[in-house]
N, C-alpha and C positions, 0 to 999 in steps of 0.2 A: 071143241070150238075151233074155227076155222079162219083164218086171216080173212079179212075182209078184200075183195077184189078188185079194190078202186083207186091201187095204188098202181100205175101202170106210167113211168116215166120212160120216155124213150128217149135218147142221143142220138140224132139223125143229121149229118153232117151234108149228106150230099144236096137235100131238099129245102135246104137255109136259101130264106127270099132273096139274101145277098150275099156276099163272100165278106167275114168278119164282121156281122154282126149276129144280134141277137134275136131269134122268132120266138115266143111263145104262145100257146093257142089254150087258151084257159077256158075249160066248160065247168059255168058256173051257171044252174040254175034257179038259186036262191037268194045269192050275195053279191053285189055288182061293187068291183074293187072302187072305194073312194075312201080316201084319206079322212082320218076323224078329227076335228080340232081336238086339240090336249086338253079341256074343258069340259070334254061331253067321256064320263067311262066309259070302258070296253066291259060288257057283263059276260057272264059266264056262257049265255047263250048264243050271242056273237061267235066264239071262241070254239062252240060245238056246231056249228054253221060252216066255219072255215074247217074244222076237220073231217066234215059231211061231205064237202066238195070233191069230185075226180080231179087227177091230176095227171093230162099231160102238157109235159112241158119239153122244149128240146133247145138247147145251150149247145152252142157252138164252143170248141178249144180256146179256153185263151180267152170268152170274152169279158167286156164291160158292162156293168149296169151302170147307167147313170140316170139324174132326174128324171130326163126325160124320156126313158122307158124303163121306171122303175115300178110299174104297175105290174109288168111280167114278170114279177117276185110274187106276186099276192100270193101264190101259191104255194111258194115256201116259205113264206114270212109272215107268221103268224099276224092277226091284229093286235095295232098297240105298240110291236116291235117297229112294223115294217115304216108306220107314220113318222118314228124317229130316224130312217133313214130318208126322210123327206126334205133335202137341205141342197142346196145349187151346187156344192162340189162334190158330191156325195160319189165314189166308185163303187162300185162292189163287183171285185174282180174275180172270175172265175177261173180255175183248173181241172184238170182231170178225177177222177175219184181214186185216191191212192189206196194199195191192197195193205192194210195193215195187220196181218196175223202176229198173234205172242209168239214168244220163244219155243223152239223143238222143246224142250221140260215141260212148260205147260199142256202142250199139243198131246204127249205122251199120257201127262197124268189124265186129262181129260178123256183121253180113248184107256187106258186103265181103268179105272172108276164110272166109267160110261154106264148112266142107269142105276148107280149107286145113291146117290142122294135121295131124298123123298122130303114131302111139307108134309109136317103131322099139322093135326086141326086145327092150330092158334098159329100156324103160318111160321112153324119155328121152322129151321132147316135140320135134318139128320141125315145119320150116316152119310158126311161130306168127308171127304179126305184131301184131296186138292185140285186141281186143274178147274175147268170149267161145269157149275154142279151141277146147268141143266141144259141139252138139246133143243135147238128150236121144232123138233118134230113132237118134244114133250109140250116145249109152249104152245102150239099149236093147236094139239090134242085138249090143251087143259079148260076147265071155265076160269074164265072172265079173271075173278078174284084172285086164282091160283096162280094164274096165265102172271097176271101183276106180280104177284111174291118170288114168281121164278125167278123172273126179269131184273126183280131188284137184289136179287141172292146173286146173278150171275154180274152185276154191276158190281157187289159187293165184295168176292172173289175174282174180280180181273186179274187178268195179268199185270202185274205189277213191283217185279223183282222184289229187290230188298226194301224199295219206298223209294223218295225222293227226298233232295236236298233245293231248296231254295237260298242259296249263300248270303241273298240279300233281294228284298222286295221293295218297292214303295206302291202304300197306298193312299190314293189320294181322293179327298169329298169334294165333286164335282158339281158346278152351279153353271147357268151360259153366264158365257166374258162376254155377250154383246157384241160379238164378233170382233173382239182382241181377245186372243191366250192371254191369260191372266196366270203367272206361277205356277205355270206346266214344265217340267223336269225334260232334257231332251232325251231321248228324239219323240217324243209323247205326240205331238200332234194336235192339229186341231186348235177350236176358238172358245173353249171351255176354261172353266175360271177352276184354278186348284185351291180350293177355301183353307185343306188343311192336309198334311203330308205325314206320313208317317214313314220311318224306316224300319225293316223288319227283317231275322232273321228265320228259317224255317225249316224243320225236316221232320219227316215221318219215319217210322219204319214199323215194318212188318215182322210178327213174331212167330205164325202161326199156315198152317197151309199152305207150303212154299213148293212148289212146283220141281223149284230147282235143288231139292234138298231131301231126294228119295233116301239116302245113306242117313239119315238123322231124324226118320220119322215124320217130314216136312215141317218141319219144323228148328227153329235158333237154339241155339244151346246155351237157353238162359233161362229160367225156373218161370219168367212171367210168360213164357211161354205156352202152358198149359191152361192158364184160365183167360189168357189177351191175344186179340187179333192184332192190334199194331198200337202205336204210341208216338204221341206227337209234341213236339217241343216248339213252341213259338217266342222269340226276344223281342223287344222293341229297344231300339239303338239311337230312336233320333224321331220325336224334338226331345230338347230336354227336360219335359216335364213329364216325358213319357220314357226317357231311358229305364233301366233296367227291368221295367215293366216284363214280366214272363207268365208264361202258360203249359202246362201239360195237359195231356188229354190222352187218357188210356181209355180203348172202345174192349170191353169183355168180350168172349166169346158165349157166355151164358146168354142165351135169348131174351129173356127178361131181367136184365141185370144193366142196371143205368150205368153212364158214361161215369169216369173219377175225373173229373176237371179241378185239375191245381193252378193255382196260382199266387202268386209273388209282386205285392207291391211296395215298390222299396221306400214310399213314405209309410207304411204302416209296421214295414221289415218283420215281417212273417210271412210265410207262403197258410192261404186260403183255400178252403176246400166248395167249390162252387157248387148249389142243385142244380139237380137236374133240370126244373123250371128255366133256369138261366140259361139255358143253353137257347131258347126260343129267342131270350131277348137281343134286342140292337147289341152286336159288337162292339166298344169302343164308341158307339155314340156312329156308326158307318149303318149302311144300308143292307148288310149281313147279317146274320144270325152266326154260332158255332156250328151248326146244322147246313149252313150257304156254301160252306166249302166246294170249288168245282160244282157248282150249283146244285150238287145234294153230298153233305158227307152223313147222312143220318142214322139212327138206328134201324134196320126195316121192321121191329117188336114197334116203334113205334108212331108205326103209320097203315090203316086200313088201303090194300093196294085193290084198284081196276084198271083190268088190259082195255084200253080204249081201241084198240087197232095199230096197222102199219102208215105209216108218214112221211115223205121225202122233206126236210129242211135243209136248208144252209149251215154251215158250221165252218168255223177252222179249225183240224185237225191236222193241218201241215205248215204251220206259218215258215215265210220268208223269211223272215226278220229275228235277227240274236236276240233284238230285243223289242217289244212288242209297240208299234205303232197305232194309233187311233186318230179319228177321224169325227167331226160334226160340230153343232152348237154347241155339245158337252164335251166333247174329245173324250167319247164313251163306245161308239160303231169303232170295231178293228178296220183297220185299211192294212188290208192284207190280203189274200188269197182265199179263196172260199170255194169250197164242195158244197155236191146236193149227194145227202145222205140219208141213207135209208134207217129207217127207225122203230124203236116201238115206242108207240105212245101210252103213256101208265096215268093214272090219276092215284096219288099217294093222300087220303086225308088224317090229318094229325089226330090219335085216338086220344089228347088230352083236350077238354071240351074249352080249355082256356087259353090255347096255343093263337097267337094273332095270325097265324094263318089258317082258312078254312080249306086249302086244300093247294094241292102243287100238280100242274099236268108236267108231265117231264118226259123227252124226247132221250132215249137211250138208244144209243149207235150200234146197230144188230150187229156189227163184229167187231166192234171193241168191246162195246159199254160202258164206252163213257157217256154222261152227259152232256150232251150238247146245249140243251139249253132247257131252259126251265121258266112256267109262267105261274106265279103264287097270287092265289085268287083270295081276295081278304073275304070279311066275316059279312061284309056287308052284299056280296057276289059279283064283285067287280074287279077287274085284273088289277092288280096294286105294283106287282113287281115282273122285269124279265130278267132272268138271270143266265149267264154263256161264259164256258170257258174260253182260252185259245189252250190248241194244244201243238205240242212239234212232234216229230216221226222222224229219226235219224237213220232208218235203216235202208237209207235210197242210196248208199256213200256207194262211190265207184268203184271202191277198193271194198267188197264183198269181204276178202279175209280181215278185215278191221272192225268186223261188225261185231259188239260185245252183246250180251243177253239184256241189257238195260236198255240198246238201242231198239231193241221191237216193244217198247212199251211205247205208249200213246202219252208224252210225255205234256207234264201242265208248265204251261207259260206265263199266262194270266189271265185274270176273272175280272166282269163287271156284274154289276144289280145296278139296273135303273126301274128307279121308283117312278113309275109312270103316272101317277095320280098327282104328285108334288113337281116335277120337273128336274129331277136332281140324281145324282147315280155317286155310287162307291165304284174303283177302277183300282186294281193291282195290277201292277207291272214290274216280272222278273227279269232282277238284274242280270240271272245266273244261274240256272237249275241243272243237277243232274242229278244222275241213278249209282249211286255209288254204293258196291261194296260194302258191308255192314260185317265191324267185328264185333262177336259177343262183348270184348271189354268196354269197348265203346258205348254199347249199352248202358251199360250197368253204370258206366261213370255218367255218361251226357243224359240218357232216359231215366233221372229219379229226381224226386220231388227234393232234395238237399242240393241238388246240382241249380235248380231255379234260381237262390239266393246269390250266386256267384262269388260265393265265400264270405258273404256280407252278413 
């Protein structure tokens, strides 16, 4: 199968109608951009209408979108999303397309192992060993279905050093303040009302298929390394009815082998061992799922994948900002800098027939693979949620010899879900994230279900 031909974005700077602004020349002829009242759903077939559409489009350096030519988005800005950037102060700023390649380990193991992976029948992944497990000349080659599981294998396997630390997040349930911030945390931004805040501590790491770790099999020198890809530790620190509140989440390497989510609640003072099931449901009573992570942290066992084609959207992938600024009625749109990036578009639908969602189209950035953004189509066939990470890129530093292996990772800043059908969105924002070094001891004392309790 063969990429579809109708992605055809050009940057043409000299032929701009005027100097510092924006042209774009959208051939649409099925879908004529107008904004939808929040009132009336977006269906699934809409949704496959704007991905039918050709796309050129040409963005000058450095511009502005603002209201009033924010219709030359419709092309990168899915329906549903782009109506919420529909607001009188609204920017949406653009920048250049930054080159983000992984680390020389990864790049190596990928050209080592080149052609080594394969999907057996049920979509599991074999003989992987590490770097990146599939070629986009295999994506290309592959049907439809396949083309999907590659895509979400090689999302799965990014680059990603040893994981990330988030030292501290808040997140917060977002309603409109009626154009006054209502209990927005600074420098947060915007006219959005924060109904309820949480404080959060957070780190991942990686155990398995490590890039940077030829001498030890790629893999950590710690025993859960053989049967787990990574494990995740989440605290809640603030309010107080939610302190000590914790969470583990170890994702197996076995394909059909569910998630071990533990958890710790200190009015019950035992750690809990969660289903699988629950991993679907609302977070915390927020607008996420354990699965909304980065707007997909899932199993790929447990989702039927289709390669829907290539895509140019919007995304951050290099924010400005230490700490992550928003923008609108919800103070839910980033006000930050923004790329048009090239993508693959996947349709992921959940293979448990009782999962509340019937299905996720999701935008994966053909050289990262990250997520950029994701639209969760409920049961009923109407867009319910849109979900987008922000991410930062430290490896633009002027001083080149400064640059450590964690700095070429596509590093996460913070996530929203805005629930498009109710008017309302979940927003994290980090305090503080990095890619830090990982000792086995470290492990073994912070990554275990005794460690949850906090001695309590």
């Amino acid at each position: 199968m063969k990429l579809r031909s109708t992605l055809r974005i050009r940057f043409a700077w000299q032929d701009l109608l005027c100097s510092h602004c924006l042209v774009a020349r959208v051939l649409i002829s099925t879908l004529l951009f107008a904004f939808v009242p929040w009132s009336m759903a977006i269906d699934r077939a809409a949704i496959d209408s704007w991905l039918a559409t050709d796309q050129v489009i040409e963005i000058g350096d450095d511009e502005v979108v603002t209201q009033e030519n924010l219709a030359a988005l419709s092309q990168v800005v899915p329906p549903g999303y782009i109506e919420k950037m529909d607001f009188p102060e609204v920017q949406i700023e653009f920048s250049p397309v930054t080159d983000q390649p992984p680390h020389e380990s990864y790049q190596r193991a990928t050209e080592k192992f080149a052609a080594q992976s394969k999907l057996a029948t049920n979509g599991a992944l074999e003989n992987y060993t590490a770097g990146r497990p599939f070629s986009e000349s295999q994506i290309e080659s592959a049907d439809a279905q396949s083309a999907g599981s590659m895509i979400a294998w090689n999302s799965n396997f990014r680059w990603n050093f040893y994981g990330y630390r988030a030292k501290e997040f808040l997140m917060c349930y977002m309603t409109a303040g009626n154009g006054e911030a209502k209990n927005l945390p600074e420098p947060w931004g915007g006219t959005g009302s924060c109904d309820r805040k949480f404080t959060v501590t957070f780190q991942r790491v990686y155990l398995a298929h490590l890039a940077m770790l030829p001498e030890q099999n790629y893999r950590m020198d710690v025993g859960d390394s053989e049967r787990l890809h990574y494990k995740d530790v989440m605290q809640f620190t603030d309010p107080f009815d939610m302190a000590g509140t914790a969470f583990m989440i170890e994702r197996p390497l076995a394909f059909g082998e569910d998630d071990q989510v533990q958890s710790y609640l200190p009015g019950e003072r035992r750690v809990r061992r969660l289903s699988a099931r629950e991993r679907a449901d609302s977070f915390i009573g927020s607008d996420y799922t354990l699965d909304d992570l980065e707007a997909w942290s899932g199993k790929v066992a447990d989702y039927d994948w289709n390669f829907l084609g290539p895509r140019a959207v919007i995304g951050v992938v290099n924010t400005k900002w230490p700490t992550s600024r928003f923008q609108g009625p919800l103070s839910d749109i980033p006000d930050d800098r923004w790329e048009i990036r090239d993508t693959y578009v996947v349709s992921a639908k959940p293979k448990w027939d009782e999962h509340p969602y019937a299905e996720r189209i999701m935008f994966f950035d053909r050289q990262t693979y990250v997520v950029l953004m994701t639209l969760v189509i409920n049961r009923a066939g109407d867009l319910w949620k849109v979900m987008y990470p922000i991410y930062a890129w430290s490896a633009d530093d002027d001083d080149v010899g400064d640059i450590q292996p964690g700095d070429t990772v596509t590093q996460w800043r913070s996530s929203v879900s805005i629930d498009v059908l109710n008017d309302k969105s979940s927003v994290t924002q980090s305090q503080g994230t990095d890619m830090p070094v990982v000792d086995p001891k470290l492990i073994r004392r912070v990554f275990s279900a005794s460690a949850l309790t906090g001695g309590r």
